[in-house]
MIMIKE-214081 format. One record per residue (C-alpha): residue number from 1; x, y, z. Coordinates in pm, whole numbers, plus 50000, padded with zeros to 5 digits. Layout:
REM residues N
+-----+-------+-------+-------+
| num |     x |     y |     z |
+-----+-------+-------+-------+
| NUM |     X |     Y |     Z |
...
+-----+-------+-------+-------+
***
This chain:
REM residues 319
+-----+-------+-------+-------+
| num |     x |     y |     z |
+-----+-------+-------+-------+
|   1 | 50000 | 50000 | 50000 |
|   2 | 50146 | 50357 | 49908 |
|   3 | 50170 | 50612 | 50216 |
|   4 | 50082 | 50954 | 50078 |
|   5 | 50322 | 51207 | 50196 |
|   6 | 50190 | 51539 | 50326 |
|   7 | 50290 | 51783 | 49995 |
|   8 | 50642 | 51967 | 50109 |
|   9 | 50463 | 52314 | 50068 |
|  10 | 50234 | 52221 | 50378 |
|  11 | 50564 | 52147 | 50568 |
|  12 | 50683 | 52506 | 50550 |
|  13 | 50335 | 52658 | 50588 |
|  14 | 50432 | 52734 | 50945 |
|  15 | 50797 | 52882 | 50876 |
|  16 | 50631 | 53092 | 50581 |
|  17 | 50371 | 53250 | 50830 |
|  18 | 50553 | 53329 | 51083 |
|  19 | 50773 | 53518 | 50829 |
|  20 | 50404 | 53687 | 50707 |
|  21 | 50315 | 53769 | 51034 |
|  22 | 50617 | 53925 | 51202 |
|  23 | 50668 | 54138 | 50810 |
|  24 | 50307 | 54193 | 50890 |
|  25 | 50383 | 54366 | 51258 |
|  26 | 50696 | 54524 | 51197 |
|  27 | 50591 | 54693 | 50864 |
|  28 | 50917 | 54580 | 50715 |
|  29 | 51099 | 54269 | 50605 |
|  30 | 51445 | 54389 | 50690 |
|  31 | 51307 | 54451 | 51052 |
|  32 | 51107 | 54117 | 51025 |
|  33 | 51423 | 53945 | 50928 |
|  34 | 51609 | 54050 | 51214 |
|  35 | 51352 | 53961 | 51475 |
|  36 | 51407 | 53618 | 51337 |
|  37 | 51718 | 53590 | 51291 |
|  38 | 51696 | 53550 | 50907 |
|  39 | 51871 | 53671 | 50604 |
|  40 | 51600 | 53952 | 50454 |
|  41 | 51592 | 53710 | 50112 |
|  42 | 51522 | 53373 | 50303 |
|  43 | 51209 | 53594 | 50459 |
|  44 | 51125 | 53725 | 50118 |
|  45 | 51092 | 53442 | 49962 |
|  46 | 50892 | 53221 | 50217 |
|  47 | 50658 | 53562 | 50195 |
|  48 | 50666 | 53507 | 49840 |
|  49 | 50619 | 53099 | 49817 |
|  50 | 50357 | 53171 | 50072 |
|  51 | 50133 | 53402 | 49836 |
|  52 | 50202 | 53196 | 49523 |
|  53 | 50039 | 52861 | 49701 |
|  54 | 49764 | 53072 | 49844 |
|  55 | 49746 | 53296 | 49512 |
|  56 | 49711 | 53616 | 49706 |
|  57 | 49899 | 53946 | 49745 |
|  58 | 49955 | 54009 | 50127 |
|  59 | 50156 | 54306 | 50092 |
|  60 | 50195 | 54643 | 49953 |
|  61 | 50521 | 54725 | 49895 |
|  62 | 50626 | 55117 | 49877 |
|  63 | 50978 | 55115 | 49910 |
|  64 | 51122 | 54947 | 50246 |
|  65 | 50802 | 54964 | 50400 |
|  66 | 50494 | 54721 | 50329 |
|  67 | 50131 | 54789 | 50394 |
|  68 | 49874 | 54453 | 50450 |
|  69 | 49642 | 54378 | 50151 |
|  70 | 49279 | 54374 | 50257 |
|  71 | 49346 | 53967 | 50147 |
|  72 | 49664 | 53983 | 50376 |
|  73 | 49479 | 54130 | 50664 |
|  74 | 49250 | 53847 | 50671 |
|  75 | 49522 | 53628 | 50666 |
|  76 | 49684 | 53789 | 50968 |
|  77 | 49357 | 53812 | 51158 |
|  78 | 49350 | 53424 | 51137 |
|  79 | 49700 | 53351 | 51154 |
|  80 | 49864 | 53570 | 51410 |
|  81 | 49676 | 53401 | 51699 |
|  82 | 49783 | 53039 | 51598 |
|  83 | 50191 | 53156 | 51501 |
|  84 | 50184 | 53308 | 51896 |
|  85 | 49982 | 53024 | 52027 |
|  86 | 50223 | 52780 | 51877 |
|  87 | 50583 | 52973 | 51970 |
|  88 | 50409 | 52988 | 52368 |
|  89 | 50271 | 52617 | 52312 |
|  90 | 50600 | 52517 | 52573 |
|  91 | 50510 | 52802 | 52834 |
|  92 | 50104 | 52779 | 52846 |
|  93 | 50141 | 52388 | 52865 |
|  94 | 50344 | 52410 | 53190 |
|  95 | 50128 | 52708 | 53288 |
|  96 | 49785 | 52511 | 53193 |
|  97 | 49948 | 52228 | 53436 |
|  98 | 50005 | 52459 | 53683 |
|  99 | 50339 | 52549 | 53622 |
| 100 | 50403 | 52955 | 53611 |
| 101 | 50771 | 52921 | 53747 |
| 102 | 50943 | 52968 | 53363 |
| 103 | 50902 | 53267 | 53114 |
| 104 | 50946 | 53559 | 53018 |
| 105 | 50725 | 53861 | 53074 |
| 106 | 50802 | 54212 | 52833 |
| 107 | 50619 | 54508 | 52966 |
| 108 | 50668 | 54838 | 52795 |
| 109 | 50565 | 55155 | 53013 |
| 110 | 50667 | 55529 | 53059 |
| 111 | 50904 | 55635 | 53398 |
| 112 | 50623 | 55773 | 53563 |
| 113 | 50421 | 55436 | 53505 |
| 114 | 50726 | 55245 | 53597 |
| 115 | 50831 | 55442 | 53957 |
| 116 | 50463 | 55519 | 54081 |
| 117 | 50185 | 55267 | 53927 |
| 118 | 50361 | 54909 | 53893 |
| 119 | 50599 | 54899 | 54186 |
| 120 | 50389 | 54695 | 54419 |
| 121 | 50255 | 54454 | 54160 |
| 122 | 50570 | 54394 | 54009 |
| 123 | 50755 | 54275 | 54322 |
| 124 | 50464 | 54077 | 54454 |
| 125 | 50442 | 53924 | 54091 |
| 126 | 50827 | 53818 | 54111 |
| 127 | 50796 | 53706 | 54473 |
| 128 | 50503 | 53458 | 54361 |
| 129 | 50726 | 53382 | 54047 |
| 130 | 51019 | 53396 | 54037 |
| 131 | 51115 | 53199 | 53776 |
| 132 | 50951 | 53425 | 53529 |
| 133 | 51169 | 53706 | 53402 |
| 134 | 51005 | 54018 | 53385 |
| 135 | 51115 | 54290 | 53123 |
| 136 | 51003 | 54678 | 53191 |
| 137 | 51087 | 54845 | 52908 |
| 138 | 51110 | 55235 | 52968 |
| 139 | 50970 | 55404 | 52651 |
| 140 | 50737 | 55669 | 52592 |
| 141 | 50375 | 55635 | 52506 |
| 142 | 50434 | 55639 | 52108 |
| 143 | 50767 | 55392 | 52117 |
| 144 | 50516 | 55164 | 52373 |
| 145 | 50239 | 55158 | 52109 |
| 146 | 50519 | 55104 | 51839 |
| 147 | 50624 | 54802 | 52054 |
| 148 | 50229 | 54650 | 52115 |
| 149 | 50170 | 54671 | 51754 |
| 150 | 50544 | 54461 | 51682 |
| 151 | 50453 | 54201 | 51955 |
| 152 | 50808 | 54330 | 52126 |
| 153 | 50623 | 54362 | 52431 |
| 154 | 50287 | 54108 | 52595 |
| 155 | 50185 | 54455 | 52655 |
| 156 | 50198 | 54828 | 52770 |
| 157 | 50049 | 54996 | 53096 |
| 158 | 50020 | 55350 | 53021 |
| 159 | 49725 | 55608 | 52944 |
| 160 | 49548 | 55631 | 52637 |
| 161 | 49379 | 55940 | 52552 |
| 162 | 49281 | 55835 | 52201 |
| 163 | 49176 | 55539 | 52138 |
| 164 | 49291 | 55320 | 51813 |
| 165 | 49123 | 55024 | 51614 |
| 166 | 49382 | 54765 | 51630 |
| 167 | 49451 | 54851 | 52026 |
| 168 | 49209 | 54745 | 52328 |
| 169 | 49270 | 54967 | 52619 |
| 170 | 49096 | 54855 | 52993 |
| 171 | 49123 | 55127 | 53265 |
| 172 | 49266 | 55019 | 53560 |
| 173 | 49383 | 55302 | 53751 |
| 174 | 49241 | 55691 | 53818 |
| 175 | 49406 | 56001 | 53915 |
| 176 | 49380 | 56346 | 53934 |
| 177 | 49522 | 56645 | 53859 |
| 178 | 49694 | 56890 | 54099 |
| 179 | 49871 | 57154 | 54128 |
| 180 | 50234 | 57174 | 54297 |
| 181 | 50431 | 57442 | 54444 |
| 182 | 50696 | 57467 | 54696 |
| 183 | 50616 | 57541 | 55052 |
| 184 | 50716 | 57891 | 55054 |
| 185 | 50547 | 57946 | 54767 |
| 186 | 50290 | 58266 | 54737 |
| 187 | 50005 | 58016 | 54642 |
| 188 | 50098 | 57777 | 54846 |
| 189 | 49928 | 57988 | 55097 |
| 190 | 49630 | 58004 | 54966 |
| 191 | 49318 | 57745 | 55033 |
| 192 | 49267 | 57722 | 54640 |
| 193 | 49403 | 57844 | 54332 |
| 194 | 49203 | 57964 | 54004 |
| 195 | 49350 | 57939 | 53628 |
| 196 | 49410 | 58324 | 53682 |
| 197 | 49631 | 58249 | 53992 |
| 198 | 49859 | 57957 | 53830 |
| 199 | 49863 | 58248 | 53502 |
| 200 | 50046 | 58478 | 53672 |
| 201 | 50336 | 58232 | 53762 |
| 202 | 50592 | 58036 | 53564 |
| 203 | 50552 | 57682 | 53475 |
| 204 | 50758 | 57352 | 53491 |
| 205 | 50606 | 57131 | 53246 |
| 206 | 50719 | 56818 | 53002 |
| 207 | 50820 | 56889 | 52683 |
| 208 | 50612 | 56971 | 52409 |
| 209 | 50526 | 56671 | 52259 |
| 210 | 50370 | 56457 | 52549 |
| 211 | 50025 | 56494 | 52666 |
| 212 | 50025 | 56726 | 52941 |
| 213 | 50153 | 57004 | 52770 |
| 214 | 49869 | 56992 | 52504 |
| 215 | 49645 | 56935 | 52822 |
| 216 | 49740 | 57252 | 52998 |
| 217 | 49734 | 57458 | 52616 |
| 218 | 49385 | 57365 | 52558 |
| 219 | 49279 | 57392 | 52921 |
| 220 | 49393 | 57800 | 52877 |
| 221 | 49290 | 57868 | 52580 |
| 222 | 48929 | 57770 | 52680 |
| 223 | 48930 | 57985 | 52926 |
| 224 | 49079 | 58269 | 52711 |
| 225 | 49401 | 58304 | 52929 |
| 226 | 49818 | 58239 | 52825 |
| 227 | 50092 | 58067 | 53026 |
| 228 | 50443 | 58100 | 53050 |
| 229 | 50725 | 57839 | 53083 |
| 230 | 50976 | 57837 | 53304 |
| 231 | 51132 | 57519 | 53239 |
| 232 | 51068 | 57249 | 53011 |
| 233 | 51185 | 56937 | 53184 |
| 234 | 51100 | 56548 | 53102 |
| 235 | 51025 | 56343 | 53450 |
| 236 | 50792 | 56366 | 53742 |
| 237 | 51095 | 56343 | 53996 |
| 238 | 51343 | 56588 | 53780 |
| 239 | 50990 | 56853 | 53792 |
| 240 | 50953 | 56775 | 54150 |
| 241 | 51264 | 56856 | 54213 |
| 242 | 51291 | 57201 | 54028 |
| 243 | 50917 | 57305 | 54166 |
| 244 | 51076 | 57219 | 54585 |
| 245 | 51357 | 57470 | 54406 |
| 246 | 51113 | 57734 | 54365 |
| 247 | 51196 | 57745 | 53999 |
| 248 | 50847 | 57772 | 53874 |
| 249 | 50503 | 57564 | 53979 |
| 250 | 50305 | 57259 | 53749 |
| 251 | 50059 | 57111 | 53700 |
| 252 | 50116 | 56722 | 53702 |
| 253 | 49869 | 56389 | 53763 |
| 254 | 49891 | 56315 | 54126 |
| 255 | 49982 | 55979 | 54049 |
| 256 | 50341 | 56115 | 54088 |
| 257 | 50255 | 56267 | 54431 |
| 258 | 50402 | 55997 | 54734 |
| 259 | 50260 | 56183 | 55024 |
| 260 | 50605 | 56300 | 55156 |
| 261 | 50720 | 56490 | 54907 |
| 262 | 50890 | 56860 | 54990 |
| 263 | 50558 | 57043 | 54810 |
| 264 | 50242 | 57172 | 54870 |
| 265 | 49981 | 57002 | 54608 |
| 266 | 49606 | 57170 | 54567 |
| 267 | 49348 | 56966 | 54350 |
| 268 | 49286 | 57126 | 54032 |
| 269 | 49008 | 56866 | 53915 |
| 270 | 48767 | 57171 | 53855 |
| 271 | 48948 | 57270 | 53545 |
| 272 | 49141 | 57007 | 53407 |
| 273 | 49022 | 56597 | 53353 |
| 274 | 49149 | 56297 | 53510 |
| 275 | 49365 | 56033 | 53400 |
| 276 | 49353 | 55668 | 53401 |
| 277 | 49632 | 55459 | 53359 |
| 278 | 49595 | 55107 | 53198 |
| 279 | 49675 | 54763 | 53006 |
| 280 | 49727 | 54834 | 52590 |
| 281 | 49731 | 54545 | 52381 |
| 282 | 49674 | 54433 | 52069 |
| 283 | 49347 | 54357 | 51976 |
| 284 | 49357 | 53975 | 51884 |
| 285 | 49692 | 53925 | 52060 |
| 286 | 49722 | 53580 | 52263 |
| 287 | 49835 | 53684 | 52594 |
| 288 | 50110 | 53471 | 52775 |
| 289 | 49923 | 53297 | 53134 |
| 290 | 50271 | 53451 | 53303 |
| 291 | 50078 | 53793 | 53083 |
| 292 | 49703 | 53757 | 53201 |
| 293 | 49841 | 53641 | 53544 |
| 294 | 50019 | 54018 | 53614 |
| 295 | 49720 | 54168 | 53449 |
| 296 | 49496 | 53988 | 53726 |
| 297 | 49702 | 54119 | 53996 |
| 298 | 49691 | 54443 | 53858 |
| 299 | 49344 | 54440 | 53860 |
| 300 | 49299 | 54311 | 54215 |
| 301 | 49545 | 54530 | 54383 |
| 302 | 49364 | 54855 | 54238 |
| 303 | 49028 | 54689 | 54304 |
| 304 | 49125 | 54648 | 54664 |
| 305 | 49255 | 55029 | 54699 |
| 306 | 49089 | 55298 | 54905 |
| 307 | 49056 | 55548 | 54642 |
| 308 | 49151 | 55766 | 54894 |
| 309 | 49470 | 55609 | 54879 |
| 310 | 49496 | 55605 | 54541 |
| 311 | 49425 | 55945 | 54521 |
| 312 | 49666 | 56188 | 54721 |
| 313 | 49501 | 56549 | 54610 |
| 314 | 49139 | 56428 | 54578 |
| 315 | 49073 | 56588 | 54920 |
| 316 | 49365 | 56807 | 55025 |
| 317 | 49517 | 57115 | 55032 |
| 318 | 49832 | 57008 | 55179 |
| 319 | 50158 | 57239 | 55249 |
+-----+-------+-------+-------+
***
């Protein structure tokens, strides 16, 4: 009796879509090649064996970057979640037996994120696991979106304040906005402060770029008043440190605030919004169990929180 043989094109299938789908996140085959550890032609040409069996066009190719066909984005919405579920088949069968002790766990947040939000759940995450390796990566909110949308990272924690198709964003986390000062500060001696008062007095903000300077812009100009900068300065601690200088006041998310810091803080929730801070993913992504397992205690410890905790300015006027 002849034994058919399975045809040698079905034997690659899983080397030539795991080349689509890493091209497919990284926007580039060069890129692609290097997150396998591939020559860029051995990639190309899988991509390119891989559209001839299938007779389709995944990619649009304008110069070193590629763009998904509609046909190729189809294909990546049903491939991506088996190429992931079959490179983590090792990990999520120990974890599924009840296992958790090996991994790796890749985390992409911003410094404020990293000092003041996962600090507790981090360490009691690595004293329940400790053989999983975790990863923060320090990067700013585009570079941690960048990272999501390559599968670099199992995910971001961060705040989102527009939201995106191919992300998923769940709150976790609320704070609020305050103003700071130093203690011998003129307004620090007052029981609240007005848009007019904080107007009249240089301020320490981020650079341009992030969020909270475009926050504080459009919170003026809807109230018809300017501002003036003192210092531009990137960091919560490094602007905590200039505003206990008297070098100028901000405005900052209290998140940042520990309760012992050298500063007098006054809520400013009347004029400006809060913020929540939160897990970003991609939408469709299979999370790691050492992944959902973090995101769990995340949830839990915030859950469990006195929001009175959680928020240091909510109802204070402190010097």
């Amino acid at each position: 009796m002849t034994q058919l043989k399975t045809p040698y094109y079905k034997q690659n299938r899983l080397k030539q879509l795991r080349a689509f789908c890493h091209a497919a996140q990284c926007g580039s085959i060069t890129e692609a090649a290097e997150t396998l550890f591939l020559s860029q032609p051995s990639v190309t040409l899988q991509i390119q064996a891989l559209e001839r069996e299938m007779e389709i066009t995944v990619f649009e190719r304008r110069g070193p970057k590629i763009r998904l066909t509609p046909e190729g984005e189809v294909l990546y919405q049903l491939a991506s979640p088996l190429i992931e579920g079959i490179d983590r088949l090792q990990e999520s069968f120990h974890a599924h037996m009840g296992d958790l002790q090996h991994g790796e766990l890749n985390i992409a947040a911003g410094e404020s994120t990293i000092l003041y939000v996962l600090p507790d759940v981090t360490k009691h995450f690595a004293n329940e696991y400790p053989g999983i390796s975790i990863k923060l990566h320090n990067v700013t909110g585009r570079d941690g979106l960048s990272m999501v949308r390559a599968d670099q990272v199992d995910f971001a924690v961060g705040s989102m304040l527009d939201t995106q198709d191919d992300i998923r964003y769940e709150p976790i986390v609320t704070y609020y906005p305050a103003l700071i000062t130093s203690n011998d500060h003129i307004l620090a001696e007052r029981p609240s402060v007005t848009l007019e008062d904080i107007a009249q007095h240089g301020l320490i903000l981020p650079p341009r770029h992030l969020s909270t300077w475009r926050s504080v812009e459009l919170v003026f100009n809807q109230h018809n008043l300017s501002f003036s900068v003192s210092l531009e300065a990137g960091g919560w601690e490094v602007i905590k440190k200039y505003v206990a200088m008297n070098m100028g006041i901000s405005i900052v998310t209290d998140v940042c605030l520990t309760g012992s810091d050298n500063l007098s803080a006054k809520p400013l929730g009347k004029y400006f919004p809060t913020r929540s801070y939160g897990i970003v993913s991609r939408r469709g992504k299979f999370l790691s169990p050492a992944a959902v397992r973090y995101i769990d205690m995340l949830r839990e410890f915030y859950a469990d929180r006195d929001p009175s905790e959680i928020s240091i300015c909510a109802n204070c006027n402190k010097k």
